[in-house]
C-alpha positions as CSV (number, residue, x, y, z in Angstrom):
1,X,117.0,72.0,-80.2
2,X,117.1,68.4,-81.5
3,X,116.3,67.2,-84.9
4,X,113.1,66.5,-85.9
5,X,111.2,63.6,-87.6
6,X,110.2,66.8,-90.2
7,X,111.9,68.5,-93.0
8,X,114.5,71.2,-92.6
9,X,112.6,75.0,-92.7
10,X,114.2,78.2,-92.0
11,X,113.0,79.8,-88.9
12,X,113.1,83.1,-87.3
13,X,115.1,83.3,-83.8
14,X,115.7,86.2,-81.4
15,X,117.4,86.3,-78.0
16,X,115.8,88.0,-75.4
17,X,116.2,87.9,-71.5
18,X,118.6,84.7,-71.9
19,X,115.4,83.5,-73.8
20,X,115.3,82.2,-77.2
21,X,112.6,83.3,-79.1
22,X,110.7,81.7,-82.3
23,X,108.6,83.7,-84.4
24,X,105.4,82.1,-85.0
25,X,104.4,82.9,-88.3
26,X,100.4,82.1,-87.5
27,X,100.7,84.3,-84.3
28,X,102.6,86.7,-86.2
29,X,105.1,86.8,-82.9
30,X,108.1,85.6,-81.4
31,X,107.1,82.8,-78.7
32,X,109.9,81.4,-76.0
33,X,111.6,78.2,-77.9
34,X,110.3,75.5,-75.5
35,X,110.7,71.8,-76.9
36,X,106.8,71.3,-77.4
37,X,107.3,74.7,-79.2
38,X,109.7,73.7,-81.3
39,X,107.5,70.4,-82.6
40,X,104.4,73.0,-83.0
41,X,106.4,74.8,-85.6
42,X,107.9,72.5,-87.9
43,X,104.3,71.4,-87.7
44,X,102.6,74.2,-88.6
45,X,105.2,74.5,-91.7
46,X,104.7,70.5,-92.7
47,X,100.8,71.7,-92.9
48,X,101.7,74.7,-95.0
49,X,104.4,73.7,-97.1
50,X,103.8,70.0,-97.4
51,X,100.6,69.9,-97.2
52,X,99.0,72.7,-99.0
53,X,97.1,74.2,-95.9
54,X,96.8,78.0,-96.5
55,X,97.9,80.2,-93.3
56,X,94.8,81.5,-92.9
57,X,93.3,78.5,-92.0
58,X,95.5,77.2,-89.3
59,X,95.2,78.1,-85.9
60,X,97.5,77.7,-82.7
61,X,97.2,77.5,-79.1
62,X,93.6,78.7,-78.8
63,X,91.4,77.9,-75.4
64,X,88.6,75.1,-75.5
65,X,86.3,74.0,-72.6
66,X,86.4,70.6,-71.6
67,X,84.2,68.9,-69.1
68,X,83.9,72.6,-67.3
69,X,87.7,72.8,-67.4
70,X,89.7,75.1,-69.4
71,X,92.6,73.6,-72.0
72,X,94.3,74.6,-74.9
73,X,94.9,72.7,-78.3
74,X,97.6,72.8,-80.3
75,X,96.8,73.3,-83.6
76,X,94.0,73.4,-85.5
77,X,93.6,73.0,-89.3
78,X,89.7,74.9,-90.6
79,X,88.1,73.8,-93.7
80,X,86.8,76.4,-96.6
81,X,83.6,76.2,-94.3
82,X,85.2,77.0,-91.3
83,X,84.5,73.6,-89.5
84,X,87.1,72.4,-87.8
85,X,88.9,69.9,-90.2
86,X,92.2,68.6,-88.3
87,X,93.1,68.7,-84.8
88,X,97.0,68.2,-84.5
89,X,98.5,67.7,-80.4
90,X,102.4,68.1,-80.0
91,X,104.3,67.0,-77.6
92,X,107.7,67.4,-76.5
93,X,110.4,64.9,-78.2
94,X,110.8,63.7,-75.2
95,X,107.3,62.8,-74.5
96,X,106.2,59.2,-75.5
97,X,103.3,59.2,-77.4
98,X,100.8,56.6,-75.3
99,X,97.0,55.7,-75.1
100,X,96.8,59.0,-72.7
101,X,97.7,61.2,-75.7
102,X,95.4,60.0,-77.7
103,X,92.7,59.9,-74.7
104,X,93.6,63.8,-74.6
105,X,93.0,64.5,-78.2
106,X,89.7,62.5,-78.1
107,X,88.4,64.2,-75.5
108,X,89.4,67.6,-76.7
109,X,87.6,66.6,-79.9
110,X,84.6,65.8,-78.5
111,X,84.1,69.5,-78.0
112,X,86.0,70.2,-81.5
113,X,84.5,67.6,-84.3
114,X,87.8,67.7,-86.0
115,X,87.4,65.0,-89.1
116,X,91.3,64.4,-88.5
117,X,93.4,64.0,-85.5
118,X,97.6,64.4,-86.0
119,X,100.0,63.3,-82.7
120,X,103.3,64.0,-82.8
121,X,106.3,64.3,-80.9
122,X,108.4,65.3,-83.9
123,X,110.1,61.7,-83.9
124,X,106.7,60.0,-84.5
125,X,103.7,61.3,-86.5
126,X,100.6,59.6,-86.1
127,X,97.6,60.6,-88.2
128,X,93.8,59.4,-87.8
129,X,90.7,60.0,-89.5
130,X,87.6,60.1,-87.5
131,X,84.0,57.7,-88.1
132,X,82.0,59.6,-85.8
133,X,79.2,57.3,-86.0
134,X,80.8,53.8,-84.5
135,X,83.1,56.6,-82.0
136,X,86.2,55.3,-82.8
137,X,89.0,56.2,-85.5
138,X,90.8,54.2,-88.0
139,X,94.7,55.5,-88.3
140,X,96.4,56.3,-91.8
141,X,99.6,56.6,-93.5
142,X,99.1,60.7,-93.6
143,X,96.6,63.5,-93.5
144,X,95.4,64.7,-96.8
145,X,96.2,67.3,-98.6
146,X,94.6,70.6,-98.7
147,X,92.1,70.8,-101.6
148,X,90.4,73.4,-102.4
């Protein structure tokens, strides 16, 4: 896998079936090393290590409804209150981050009410914070950190 746009963490891998594996540490499984994978991980670890996030409060890959249609987010960052307080969508490196990619993190927090949105590809990182009341968002140098 490429280099990322993160810091270096060490990472659990495993072969299987001609399938390199991942362990997820929030799954608490080994997951098939895609490239949107591999971006999902380093930033699950930027949340926990950079940013103070506990584990328990990070969830990944979970289903949402939107419009009547089922998707899946990323990963989401909870608050002490269990509201949902950042909504992160990864993307392959590959993947140019455009007006669609933020379109489908808007729409997906719609449902969600995340106070934070984080896009990244791994090469670019882009971080917004949410003014629900004029339904628009103003972007920032980085998401804060975890405080208690």
């Amino acid at each position: 896998m490429q280099p990322l746009n993160f810091p270096e963490y060490d990472f659990r891998f495993k072969n299987n079936q001609n399938n390199i594996l991942i362990f997820d540490v929030i799954r608490k499984k080994f997951v098939v090393l895609q490239p949107e994978e591999w971006v999902r991980q380093h930033t699950v670890r930027y949340l926990m290590d950079q940013k103070g996030y506990p584990k328990s409060l990070i969830n990944v890959e979970k289903q949402l409804s939107v419009n009547g249609l089922k998707k899946r987010y990323d990963v989401v960052v909870f608050s002490n209150t269990g509201a949902i307080a950042i909504l992160v969508e990864c993307k392959s490196p590959d993947i140019n981050i455009d007006q669609n990619t933020f379109d489908q993190i808007a729409r997906y927090n719609l449902q969600l009410r995340a106070n934070y949105l984080m896009v990244t590809n791994g090469r670019e990182h882009f971080y917004c914070k949410m003014d629900f009341e004029h339904e628009k968002y103003r972007f920032l140098k980085d998401i804060p950190d975890f405080s208690r």
